[in-house]
C-alpha positions in Angstrom: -42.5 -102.6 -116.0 -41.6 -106.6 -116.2 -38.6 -105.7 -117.1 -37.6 -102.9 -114.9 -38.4 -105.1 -112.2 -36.2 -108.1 -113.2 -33.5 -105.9 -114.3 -33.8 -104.5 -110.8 -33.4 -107.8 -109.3 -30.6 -109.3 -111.5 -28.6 -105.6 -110.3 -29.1 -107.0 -106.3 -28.1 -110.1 -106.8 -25.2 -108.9 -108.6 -24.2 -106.7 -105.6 -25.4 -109.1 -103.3 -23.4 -112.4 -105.0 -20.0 -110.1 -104.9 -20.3 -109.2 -101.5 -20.1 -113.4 -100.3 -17.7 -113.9 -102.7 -15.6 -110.9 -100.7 -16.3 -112.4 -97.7 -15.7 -115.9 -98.3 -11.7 -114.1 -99.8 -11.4 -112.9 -96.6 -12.4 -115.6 -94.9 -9.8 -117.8 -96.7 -6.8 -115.2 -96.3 -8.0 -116.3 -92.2 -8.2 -119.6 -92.6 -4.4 -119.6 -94.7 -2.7 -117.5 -92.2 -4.3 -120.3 -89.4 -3.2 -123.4 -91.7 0.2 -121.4 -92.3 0.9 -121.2 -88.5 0.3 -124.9 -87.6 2.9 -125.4 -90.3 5.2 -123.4 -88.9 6.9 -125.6 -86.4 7.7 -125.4 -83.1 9.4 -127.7 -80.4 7.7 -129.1 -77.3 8.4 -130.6 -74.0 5.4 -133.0 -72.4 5.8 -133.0 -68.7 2.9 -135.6 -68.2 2.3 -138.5 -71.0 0.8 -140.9 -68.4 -2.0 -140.4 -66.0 -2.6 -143.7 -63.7 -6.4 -142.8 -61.5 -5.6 -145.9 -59.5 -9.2 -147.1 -58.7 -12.5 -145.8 -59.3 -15.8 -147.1 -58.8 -17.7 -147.3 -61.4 -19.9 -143.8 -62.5 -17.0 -141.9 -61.2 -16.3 -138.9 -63.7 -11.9 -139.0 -64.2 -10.7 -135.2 -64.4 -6.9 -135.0 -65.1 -4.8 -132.2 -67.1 -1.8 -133.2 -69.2 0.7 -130.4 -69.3 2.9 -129.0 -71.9 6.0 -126.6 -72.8 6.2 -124.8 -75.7 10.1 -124.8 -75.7 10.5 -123.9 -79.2 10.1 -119.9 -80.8 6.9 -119.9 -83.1 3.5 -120.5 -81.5 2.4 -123.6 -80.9 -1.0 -124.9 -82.3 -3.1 -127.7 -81.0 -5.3 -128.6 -84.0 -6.9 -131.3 -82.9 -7.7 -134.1 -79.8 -9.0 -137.4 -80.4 -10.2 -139.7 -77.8 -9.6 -143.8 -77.9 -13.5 -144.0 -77.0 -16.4 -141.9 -76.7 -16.1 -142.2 -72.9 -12.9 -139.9 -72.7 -13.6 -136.6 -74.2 -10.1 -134.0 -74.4 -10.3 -130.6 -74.8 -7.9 -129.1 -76.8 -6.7 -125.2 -75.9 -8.4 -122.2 -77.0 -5.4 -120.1 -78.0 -1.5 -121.3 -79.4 1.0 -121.7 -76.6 3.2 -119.2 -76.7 7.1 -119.7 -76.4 7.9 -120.2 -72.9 4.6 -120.9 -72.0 2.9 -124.0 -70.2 -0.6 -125.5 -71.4 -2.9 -128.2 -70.7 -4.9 -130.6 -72.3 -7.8 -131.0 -70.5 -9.2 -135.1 -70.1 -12.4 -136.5 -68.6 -13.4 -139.9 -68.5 -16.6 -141.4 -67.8 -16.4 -144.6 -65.8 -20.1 -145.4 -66.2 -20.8 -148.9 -68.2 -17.1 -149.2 -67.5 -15.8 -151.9 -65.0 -12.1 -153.3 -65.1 -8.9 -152.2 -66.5 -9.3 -148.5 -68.6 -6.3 -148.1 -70.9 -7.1 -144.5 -72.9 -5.3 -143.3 -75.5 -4.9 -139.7 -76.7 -3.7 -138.5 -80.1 -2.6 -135.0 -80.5 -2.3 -133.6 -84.0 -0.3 -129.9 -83.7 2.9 -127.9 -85.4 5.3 -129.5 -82.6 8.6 -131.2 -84.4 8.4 -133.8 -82.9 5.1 -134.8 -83.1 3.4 -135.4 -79.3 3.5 -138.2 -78.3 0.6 -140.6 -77.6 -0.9 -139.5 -73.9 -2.3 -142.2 -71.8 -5.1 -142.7 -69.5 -5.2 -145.7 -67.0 -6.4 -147.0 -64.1 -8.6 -149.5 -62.6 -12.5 -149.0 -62.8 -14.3 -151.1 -59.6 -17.9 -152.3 -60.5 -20.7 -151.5 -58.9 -21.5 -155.5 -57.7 -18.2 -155.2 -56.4 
């Protein structure tokens, strides 16, 4: 009966173990075809690289959108976007940019804790050929004693 039992578990976990291992297949033939676009690449035209916000007093939140052209003919990928500081946070876009298409790159800065000159910096990692250039976030943050 011991042995029935085991034998009956060992069969499960047979069927059970092949079934991830099918899964985590198809989730690597995803993950390739993903990796395998972002090397394709693709050209780019940056219509903002700069955002100047003037002045701010302090605790004002900094909204701005830096905007993009796919100009080449593959889908362009934004992999990644990477702050300066933890008081800018960018938000990459959802979905590759299309040839033809314009996209943004959405910024917000958080002036709190933050009086004087700002000078942020942005780093883009995507497929574009060139690479993007660095994007730039500056302005003048008044303090609250001011």
């Amino acid at each position: 009966m011991k042995k029935t039992i085991v034998l009956i578990l060992g069969v499960c976990t047979f069927f059970t173990g092949c079934d991830i291992r099918n899964q985590e297949k198809k989730n690597g033939v995803a993950e390739k075809k993903e990796l395998k676009e972002i090397k394709d690449p693709t050209t780019v035209q940056i219509i903002d690289t700069t955002y100047d916000f003037n002045k701010v007093k302090e605790g004002e939140i900094v909204e701005y959108n830096y905007r993009f052209k796919n100009t080449g003919d593959k889908p362009l990928v934004i992999d990644q976007v990477q702050a300066s500081c933890g008081c800018t946070v960018p938000e990459k876009p959802d979905h590759p940019i299309l040839p033809g298409e314009i996209g943004f790159i959405k910024v917000k800065f958080n002036s709190e804790r933050r009086p004087g000159e700002a000078h942020k910096t942005i780093t883009v990692t995507s497929n574009a050929n060139p690479e993007f250039p660095t994007l730039i976030l500056k302005g003048t943050v008044i303090g609250k004693t001011e």
